[in-house]
C-alpha positions in Angstrom: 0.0 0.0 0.0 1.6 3.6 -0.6 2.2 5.7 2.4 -0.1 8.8 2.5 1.4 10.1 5.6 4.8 11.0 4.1 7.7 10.9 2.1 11.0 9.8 3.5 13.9 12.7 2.5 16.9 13.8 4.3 18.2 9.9 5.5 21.2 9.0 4.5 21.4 6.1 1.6 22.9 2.5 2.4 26.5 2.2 2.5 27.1 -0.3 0.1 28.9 -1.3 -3.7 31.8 0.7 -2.3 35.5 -0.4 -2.1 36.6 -0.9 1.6 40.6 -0.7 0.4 40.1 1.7 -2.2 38.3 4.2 0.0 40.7 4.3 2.6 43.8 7.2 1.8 45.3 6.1 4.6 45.6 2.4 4.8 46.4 2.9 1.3 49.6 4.8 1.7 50.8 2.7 4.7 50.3 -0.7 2.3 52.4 1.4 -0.4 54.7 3.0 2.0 56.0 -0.4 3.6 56.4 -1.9 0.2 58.5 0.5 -1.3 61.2 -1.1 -2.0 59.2 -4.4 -3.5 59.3 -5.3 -7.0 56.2 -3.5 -9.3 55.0 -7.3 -9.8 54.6 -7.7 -5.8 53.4 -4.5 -5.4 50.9 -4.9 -8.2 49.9 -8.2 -6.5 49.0 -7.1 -3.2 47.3 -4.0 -4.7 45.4 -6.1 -6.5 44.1 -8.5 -4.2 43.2 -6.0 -1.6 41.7 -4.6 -4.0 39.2 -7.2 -4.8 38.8 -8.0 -0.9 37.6 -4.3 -0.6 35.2 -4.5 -3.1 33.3 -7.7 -1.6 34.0 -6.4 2.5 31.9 -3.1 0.6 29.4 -5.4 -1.4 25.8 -5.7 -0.1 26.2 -9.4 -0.7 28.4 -9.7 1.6 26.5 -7.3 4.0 24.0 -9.3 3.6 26.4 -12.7 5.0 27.4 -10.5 8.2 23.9 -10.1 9.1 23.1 -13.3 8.6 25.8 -14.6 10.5 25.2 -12.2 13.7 21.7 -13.1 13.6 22.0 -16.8 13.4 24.9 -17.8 16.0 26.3 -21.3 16.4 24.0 -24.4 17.6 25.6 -27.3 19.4 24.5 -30.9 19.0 26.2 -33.2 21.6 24.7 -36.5 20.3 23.0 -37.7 17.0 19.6 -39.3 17.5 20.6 -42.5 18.4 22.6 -40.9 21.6 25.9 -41.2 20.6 28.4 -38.7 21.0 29.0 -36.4 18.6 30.1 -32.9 19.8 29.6 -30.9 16.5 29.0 -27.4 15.7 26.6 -25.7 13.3 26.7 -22.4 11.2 25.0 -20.6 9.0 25.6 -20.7 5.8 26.4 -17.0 5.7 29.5 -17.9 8.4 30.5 -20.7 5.9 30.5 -18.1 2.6 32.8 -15.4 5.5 35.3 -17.8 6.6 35.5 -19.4 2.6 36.2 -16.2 1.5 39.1 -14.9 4.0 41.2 -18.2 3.4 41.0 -17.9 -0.3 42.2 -14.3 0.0 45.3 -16.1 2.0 44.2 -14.6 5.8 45.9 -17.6 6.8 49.0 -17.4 4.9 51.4 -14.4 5.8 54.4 -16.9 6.7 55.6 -18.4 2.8 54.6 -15.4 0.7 56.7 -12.6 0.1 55.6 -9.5 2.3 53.0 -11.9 4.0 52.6 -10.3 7.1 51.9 -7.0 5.7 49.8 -8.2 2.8 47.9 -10.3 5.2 47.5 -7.4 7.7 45.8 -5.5 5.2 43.7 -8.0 4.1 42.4 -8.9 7.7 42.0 -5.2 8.7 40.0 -4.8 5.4 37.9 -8.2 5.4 36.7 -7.9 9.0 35.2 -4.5 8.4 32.2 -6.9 6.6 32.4 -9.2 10.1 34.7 -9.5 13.1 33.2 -13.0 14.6 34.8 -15.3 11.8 38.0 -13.5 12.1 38.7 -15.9 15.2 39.5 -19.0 13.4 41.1 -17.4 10.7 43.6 -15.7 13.3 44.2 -19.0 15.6 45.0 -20.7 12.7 47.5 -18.1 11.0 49.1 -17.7 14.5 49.7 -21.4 15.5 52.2 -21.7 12.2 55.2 -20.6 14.2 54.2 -22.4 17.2 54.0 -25.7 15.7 57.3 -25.0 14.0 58.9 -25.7 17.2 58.3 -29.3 16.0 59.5 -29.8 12.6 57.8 -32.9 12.2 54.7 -31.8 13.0 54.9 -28.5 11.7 55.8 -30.4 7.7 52.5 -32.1 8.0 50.1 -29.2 9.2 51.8 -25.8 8.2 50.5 -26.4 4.5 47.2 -27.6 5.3 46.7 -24.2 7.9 48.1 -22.0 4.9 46.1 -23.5 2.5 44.0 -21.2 0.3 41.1 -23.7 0.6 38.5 -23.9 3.3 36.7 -27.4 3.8 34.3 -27.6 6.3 33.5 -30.3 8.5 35.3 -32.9 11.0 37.0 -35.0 9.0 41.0 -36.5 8.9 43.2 -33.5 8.5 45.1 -35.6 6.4 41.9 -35.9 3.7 41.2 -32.2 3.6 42.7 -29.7 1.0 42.9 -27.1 3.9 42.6 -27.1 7.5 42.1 -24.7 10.6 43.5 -24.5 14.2 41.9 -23.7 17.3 42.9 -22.8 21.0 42.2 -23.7 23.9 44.3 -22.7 26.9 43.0 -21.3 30.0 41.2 -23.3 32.9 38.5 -21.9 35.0 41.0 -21.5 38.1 43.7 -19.6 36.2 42.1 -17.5 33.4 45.7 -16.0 32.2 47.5 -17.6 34.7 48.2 -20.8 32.5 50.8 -21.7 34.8 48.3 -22.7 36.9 46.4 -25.3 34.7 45.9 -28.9 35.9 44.9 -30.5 32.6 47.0 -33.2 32.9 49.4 -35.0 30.1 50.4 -38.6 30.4 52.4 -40.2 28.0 51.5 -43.3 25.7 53.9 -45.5 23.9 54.2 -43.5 20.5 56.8 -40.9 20.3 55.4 -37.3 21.1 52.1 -38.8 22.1 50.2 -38.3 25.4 47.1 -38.9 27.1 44.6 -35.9 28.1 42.6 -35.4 30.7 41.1 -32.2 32.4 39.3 -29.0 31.2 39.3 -25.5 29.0 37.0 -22.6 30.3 37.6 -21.1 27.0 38.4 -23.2 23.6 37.8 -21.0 20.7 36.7 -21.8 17.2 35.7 -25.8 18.5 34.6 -26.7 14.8 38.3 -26.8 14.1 40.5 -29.4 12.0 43.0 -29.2 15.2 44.1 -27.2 18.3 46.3 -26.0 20.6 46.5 -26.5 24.4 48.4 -25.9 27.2 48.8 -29.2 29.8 51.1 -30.2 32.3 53.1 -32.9 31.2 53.5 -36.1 33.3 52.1 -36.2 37.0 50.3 -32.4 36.0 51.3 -31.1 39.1 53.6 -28.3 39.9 54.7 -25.6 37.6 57.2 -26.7 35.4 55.7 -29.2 33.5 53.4 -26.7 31.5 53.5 -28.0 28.3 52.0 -27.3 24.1 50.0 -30.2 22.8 48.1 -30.6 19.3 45.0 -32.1 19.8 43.5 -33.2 16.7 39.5 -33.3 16.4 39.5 -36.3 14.3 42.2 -38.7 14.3 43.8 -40.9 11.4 41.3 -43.9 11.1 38.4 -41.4 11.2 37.2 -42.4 14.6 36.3 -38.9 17.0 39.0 -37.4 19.9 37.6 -37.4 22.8 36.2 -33.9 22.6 33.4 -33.0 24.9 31.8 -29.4 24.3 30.0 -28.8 27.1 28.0 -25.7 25.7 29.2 -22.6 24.1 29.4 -19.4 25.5 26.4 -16.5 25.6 29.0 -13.6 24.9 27.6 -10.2 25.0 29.1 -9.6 20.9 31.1 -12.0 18.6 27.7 -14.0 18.3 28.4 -15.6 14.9 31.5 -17.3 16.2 31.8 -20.3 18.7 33.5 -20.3 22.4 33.3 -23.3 23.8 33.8 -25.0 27.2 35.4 -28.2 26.5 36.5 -31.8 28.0 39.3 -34.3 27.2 39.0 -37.7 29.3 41.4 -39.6 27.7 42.2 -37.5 24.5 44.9 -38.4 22.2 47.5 -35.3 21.7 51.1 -35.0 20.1 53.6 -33.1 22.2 55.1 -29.3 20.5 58.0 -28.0 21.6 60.0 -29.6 24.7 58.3 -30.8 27.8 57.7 -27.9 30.6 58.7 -25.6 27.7 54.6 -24.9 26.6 54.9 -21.1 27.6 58.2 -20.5 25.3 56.6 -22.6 22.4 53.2 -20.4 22.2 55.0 -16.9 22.8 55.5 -16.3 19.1 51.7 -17.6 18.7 50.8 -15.1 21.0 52.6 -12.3 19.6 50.5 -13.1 16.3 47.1 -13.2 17.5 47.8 -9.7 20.0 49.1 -7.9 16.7 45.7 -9.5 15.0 43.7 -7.7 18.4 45.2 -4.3 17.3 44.3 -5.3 13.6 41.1 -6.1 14.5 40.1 -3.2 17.0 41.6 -0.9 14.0 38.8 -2.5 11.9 36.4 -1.8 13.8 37.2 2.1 14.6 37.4 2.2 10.6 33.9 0.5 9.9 32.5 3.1 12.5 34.1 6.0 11.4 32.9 5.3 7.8 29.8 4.8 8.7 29.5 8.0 10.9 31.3 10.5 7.9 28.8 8.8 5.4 25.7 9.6 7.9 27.1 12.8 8.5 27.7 13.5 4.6 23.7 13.0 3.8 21.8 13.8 6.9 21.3 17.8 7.2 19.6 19.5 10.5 19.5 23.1 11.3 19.8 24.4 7.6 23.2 22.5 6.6 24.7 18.7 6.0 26.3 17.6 9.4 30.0 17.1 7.9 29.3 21.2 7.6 28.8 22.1 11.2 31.9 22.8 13.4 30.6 20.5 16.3 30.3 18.0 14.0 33.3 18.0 12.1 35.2 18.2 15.6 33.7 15.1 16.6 34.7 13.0 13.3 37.8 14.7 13.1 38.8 13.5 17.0 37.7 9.9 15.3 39.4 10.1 12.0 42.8 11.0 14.3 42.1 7.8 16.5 41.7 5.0 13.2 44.3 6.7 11.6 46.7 6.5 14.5 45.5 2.9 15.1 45.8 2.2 11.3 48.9 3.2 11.0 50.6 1.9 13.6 48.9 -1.9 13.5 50.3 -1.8 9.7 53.9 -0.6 10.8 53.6 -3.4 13.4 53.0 -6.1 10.9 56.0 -4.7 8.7 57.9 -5.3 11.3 57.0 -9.0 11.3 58.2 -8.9 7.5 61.6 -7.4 7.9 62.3 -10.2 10.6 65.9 -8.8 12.0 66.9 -8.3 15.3 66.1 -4.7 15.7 62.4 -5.0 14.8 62.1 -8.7 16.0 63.3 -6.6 19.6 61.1 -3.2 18.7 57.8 -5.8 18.5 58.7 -7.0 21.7 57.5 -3.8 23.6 55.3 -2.7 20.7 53.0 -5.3 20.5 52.0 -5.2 24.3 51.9 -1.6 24.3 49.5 -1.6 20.5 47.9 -4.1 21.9 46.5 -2.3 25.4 46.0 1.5 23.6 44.1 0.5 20.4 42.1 -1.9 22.2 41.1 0.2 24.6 40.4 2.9 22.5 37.8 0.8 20.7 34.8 1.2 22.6 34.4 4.8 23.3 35.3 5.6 19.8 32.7 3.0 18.2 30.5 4.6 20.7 31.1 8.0 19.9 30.4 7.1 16.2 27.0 5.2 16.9 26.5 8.8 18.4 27.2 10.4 15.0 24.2 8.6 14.3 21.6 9.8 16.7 18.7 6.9 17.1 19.5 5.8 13.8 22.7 4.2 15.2 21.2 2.6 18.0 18.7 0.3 15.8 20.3 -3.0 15.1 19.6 -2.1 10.8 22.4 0.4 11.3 24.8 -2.4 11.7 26.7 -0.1 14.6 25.2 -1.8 17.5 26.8 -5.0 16.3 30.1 -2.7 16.3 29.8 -1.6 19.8 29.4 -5.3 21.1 32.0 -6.6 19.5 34.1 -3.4 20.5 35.5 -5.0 23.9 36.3 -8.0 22.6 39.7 -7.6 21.5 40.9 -5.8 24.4 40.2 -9.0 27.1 41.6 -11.3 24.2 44.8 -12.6 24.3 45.4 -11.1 27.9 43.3 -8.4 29.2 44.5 -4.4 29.6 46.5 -5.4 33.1 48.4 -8.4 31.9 49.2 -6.2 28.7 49.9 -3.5 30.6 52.3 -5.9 32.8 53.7 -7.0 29.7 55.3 -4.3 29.0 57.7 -3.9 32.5 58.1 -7.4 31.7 60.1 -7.1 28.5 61.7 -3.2 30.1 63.4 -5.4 33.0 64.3 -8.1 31.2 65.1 -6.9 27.5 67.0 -3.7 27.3 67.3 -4.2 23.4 63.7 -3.7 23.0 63.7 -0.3 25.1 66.3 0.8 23.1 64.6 -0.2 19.6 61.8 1.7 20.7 63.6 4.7 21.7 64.9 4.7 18.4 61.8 4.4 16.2 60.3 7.3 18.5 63.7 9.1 18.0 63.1 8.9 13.9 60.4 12.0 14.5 62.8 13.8 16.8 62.7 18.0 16.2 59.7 17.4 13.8 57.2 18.8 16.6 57.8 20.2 19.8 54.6 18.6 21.5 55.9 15.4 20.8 59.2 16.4 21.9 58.1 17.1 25.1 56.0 14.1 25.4 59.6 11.8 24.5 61.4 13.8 27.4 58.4 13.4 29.7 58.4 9.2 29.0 62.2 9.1 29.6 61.6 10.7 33.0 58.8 8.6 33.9 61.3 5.2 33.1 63.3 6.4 35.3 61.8 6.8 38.4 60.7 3.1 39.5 59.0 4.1 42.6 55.6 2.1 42.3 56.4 1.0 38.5 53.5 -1.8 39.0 50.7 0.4 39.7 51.5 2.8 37.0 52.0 0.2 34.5 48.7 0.9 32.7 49.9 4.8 32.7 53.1 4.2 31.0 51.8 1.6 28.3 49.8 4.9 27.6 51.9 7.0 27.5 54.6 4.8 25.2 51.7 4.4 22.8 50.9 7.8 22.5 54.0 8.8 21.6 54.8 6.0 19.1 51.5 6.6 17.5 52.3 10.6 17.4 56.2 10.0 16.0 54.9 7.4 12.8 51.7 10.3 12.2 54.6 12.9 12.5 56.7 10.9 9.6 54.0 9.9 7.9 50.6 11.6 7.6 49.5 14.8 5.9 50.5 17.6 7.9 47.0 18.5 9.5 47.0 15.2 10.8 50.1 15.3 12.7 49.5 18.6 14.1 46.1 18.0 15.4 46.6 14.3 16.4 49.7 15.9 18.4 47.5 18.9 19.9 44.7 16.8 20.9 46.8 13.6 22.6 50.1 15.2 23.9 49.4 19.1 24.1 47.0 18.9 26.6 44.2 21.2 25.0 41.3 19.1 24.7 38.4 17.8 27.0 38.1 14.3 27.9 35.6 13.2 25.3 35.9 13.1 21.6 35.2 16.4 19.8 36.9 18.6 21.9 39.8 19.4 19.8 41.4 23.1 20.1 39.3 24.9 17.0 41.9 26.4 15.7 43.3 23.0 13.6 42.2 22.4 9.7 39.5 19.9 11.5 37.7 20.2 7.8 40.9 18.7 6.0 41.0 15.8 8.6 38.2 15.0 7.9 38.2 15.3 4.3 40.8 12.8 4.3 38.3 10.2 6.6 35.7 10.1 3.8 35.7 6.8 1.0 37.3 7.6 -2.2 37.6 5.7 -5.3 
């Protein structure tokens, strides 16, 4: 029936049929920056595979798959309907066509491919703008390459089925399948990130590497998996030093089912169209990685991977909301002009273009890092990782917040896609070791690795004399360093504080001037309020966020 009442004008049209890769200045110049010096046949590559990932993230087909993944989460069946134990997962279909989609675009390949972890960065910052929740598997299973290199043996016969650029689902012999992924599951409900203090026990069989499970995971992520990682204490699985890596394989050789008991899955306040699981092993078969008592040393690189993919993520999701709260503001007019015109306005999405920018660009100089593999940046990610890893995470919520704002009520009806934003916002933050852990990190690697304080000091010290706030700011950290007096407590402060100032020096090398400038006014000068959109109004706030809106 036509509506008589009214017509509907001045709403802004869907955001979709747009290039996610394309229409982001700044990702692109980071991508194009770090691979300077590649050959034009790589850098055509990668330019052209991003390429194609933006235009599907931006398609409204694949819209379309995010919602119906979110809106359909995960079912468990325990038994088939005879009563016999089967401990199997279903998705949607929509979750199926997401997760097919970021393996074939190589998500889980950054470790044979020239520029890998840079090209896959991109890629996974660019895909999970479409949908954060399958991003899980895709990042377990990318990060547990190095781990299981710790074993060669092992590591010949999975590494190529985990990089694979095919995704088969179902529980079937890793062996049969073209391509496989990896799960985790590590922490115990007495320990949380305390893995040292697991009591899943490991007792060895006959076989060489093999052992015996039996105990518990609180969390075990992704448990439709090919495989996965666990933490267990090797022989009597007591005491602290027998903490050891295990792969536990869902389905073993002959075809028969691990002893694998999800208990239920988790109701998690965002990531609904992914799986967390509470899980059992009674007698499960595992293969030993890595040395006996050695499990914390064997997963560290592991862990590294999927903190870096945290910042990756988080940076995702500030982009997503940012574009979605410059497109509002670029078609919704009140009070006689667009939004993007009003000062108010363009203070508030400028204050968010500076936060995904900063987060953009340093997630991406982060992953370039993992690329260039030598012994300054292997110690620079040391300290950088923990420290991206608390700020961007952090900053996640109240930015995708303040962008659902941008929105009015509009944002805050599930159509508007933001609310599915804001609950996954937190996620990445409590993953992979929550803000105090990271936090703790960090005085962790300044007591015990000088080389990585001194690889950071000297990226910071590449911006040196290029802006006096920031100058400061460097003098300021150097003092706080060295006063120790109640270091634990103000651990969260100077994880802060190093991140600001990393984030400031790369926008002061890098960016467009009006960037720098206001990025460094409004997080080291000291003139703005403690919500967003209270930068000083005397920046080019227009030309920031020109810069913020989709091109291409």
């Amino acid at each position: 029936m036509a509506a008589t009442t009214h017509t509907v004008t001045n709403q802004a049209p869907p955001l979709a049929g747009y290039d996610v890769y394309a229409g982001d200045r700044a990702l692109i110049e980071n991508v194009e920056r770090h691979l300077g010096d590649a050959p034009p046949g790589l850098l055509a590559e990668v330019r052209a595979e991003l390429s194609e990932l933006g235009r599907a993230a931006g398609s409204a087909q694949v819209q379309e798959w995010a919602r119906q993944a979110d809106e359909n989460p995960p079912r468990l069946r325990t038994h088939d309907r005879y009563g016999n134990r089967i401990d199997e997962v279903e998705f949607h279909p929509a979750w199926h066509r997401l997760l097919g989609h970021a393996v074939g675009a190589g998500l889980t390949d950054a470790w044979t491919r020239p520029a890998g972890h840079l090209r896959r960065a991109a890629g996974f910052f660019v895909w999970s703008q479409a949908e954060a929740g399958h991003g899980c598997p895709v990042s377990m299973t990318h990060a547990a390459v190095p781990a299981l290199r710790a074993e060669p043996e092992l590591a010949a016969e999975w590494e190529p089925r985990l990089t694979s650029h095919v995704y088969e689902e179902g529980l079937r012999p890793a062996g049969l399948k073209a391509g496989a992924l990896l799960g985790m599951a590590m922490t115990e409900k007495q320990g949380g990130s305390d893995v040292r203090a697991n009591t899943t026990a490991a007792r060895p069989l006959g076989g060489p590497g093999e052992y015996e499970l039996t105990g518990h995971k609180w969390f075990c992520s992704a448990p439709m998996s090919d495989g996965f990682l666990v933490l267990a204490q090797a022989a009597a699985g007591t005491g602290r030093d027998g903490l050891t890596c295990f792969l536990v394989p869902r389905v073993l050789p002959d075809g028969t089912r691990n002893a694998f008991a999800i208990q239920r899955l988790k109701d998690k306040l965002g990531n609904r169209s992914n799986a967390s699981a509470e899980v059992e092993f009674d007698g499960t078969w595992a293969r030993r990685v890595g040395e006996e008592g050695r499990g914390v040393r064997t997963v560290i690189e592991m862990v590294a991977a999927t903190r870096l993919d945290c910042v990756l993520g988080s940076a995702a999701l500030m982009r997503q909301a940012l574009t979605q709260a410059v497109h509002h503001a670029e078609h919704r007019s009140a009070f006689g002009a667009p939004l993007i015109e009003q000062p108010l306005m363009q203070n508030v999405l400028a204050d968010l273009a500076l936060e995904s920018e900063a987060a953009t660009t340093l997630a991406l100089r982060l992953a370039a890092a993992c690329d260039a593999d030598t012994d300054r940046e292997r110690a620079f990610l040391r300290i950088a990782v923990p420290v991206a890893k608390y700020w961007v995470t952090k900053r996640c919520t109240p930015m995708v917040a303040e962008a659902l704002e941008c929105l009015g009520g509009n944002g805050y009806v599930e159509e508007s896609g933001l609310p599915r934003l804001l609950r996954e916002s937190p996620l990445n933050s409590i993953w992979e070791g929550a803000g105090n852990v990271q936090a703790l990190d960090v005085l962790r690697v300044l007591r015990r690795e000088p080389q990585a304080l001194d690889a950071f000091l000297r990226e910071i010290g590449q911006a040196s004399g290029a802006d006096h706030r920031l100058d400061a700011a460097v003098r300021g950290l150097l003092t706080e360093l060295a006063d120790l007096t109640g270091i634990e407590a103000r651990a969260r402060r100077l994880a802060e504080r190093m991140a600001l100032v990393l984030q400031a020096s790369l926008l002061v090398r890098w960016a467009p001037p009006e960037v720098a400038d206001a990025f460094c006014a409004g997080r080291l000068g000291g003139d703005r309020g403690a919500a967003f959109g209270t930068l000083p109004h005397t920046l080019d706030l227009g030309a920031v966020v020109e810069r913020a809106r989709i091109t291409g």
